[in-house]
N, C-alpha and C positions, 0 to 999 in steps of 0.2 A: 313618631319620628318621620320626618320625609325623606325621600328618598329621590335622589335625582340619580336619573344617567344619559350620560352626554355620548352621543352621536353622531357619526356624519349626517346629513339630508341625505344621502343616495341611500345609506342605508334602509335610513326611517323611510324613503320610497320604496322600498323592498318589505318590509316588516309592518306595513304602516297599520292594518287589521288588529296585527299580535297586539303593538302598541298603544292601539285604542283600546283595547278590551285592556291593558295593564293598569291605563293612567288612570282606571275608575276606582280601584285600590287607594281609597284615602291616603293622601301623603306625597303619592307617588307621582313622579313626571319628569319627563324626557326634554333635552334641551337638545336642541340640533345645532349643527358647527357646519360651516361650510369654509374648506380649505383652511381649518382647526382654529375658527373664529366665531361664538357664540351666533347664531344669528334666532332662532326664533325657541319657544318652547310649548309643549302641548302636555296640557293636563285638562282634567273632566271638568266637563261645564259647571257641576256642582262644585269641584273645589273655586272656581273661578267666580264664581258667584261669591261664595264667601270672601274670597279675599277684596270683591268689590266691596260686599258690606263692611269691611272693616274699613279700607280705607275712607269709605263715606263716613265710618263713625269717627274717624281720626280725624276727619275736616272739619265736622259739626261740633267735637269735643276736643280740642284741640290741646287741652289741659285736662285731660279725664282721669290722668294719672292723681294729679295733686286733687283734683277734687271728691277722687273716693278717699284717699287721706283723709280731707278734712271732713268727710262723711262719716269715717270711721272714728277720727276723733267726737267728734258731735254726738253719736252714737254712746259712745264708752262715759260720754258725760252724759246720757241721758235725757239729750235733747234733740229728740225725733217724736213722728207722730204715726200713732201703729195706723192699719187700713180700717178698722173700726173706728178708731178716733175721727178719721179724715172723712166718712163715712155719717157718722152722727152730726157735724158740724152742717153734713149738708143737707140733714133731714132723712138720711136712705139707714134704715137699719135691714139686716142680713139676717136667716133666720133658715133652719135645715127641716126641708119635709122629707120625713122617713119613709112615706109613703110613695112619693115620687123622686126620691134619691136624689134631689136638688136643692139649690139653694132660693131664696125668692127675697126679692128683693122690695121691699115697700117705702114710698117717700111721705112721711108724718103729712097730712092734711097741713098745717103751720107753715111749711115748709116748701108748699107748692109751687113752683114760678109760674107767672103768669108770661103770656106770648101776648 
């Protein structure tokens, strides 16, 4: 849940340390009012990051909502392709060593591209 709380500027120039160490509290962040008129707000780099990446995914996917729909219908009818499938088609099969707790990855000789 976020949690805002609004404040003069004079204040938040008085408190401005307390308030940085609060905004790093997931969720949380301070709007400033100057003569009881929004003017700016301060939260942690990290929540601000994220909100940048979303909005970048909002511009590039612009319909993402409808399209995990119809992913999820496509799905339930069984028309999707698992990461092995997609995997085999391109020659890479996937294969677990015990011994080195990895997975290794090999491309079928058939299947080699040339450069």
């Amino acid at each position: 849940m976020d949690v805002k709380t609004t404040i003069p500027i004079s204040e938040a120039r008085r408190r401005f340390f307390e308030i940085n160490d609060e905004v790093q509290i997931p969720g949380r962040y301070y709007m400033f009012t100057e003569k009881g008129r929004p003017k700016s707000v301060l939260m942690s780099a990290e929540e601000f990051e994220s909100w940048q990446e979303t909005l970048e995914v909002m511009r590039d996917f612009p319909n993402l909502k409808k399209d995990i729909m119809e992913s999820e219908k496509e799905y339930k009818r069984g028309e999707y392709m698992t990461l092995e499938d997609l995997l085999k088609e391109e020659g890479i099969t996937l294969s677990y060593h015990k011994k080195k707790n990895a997975l290794l990855r090999r491309r079928s000789k058939k299947s080699k591209k040339t450069t």
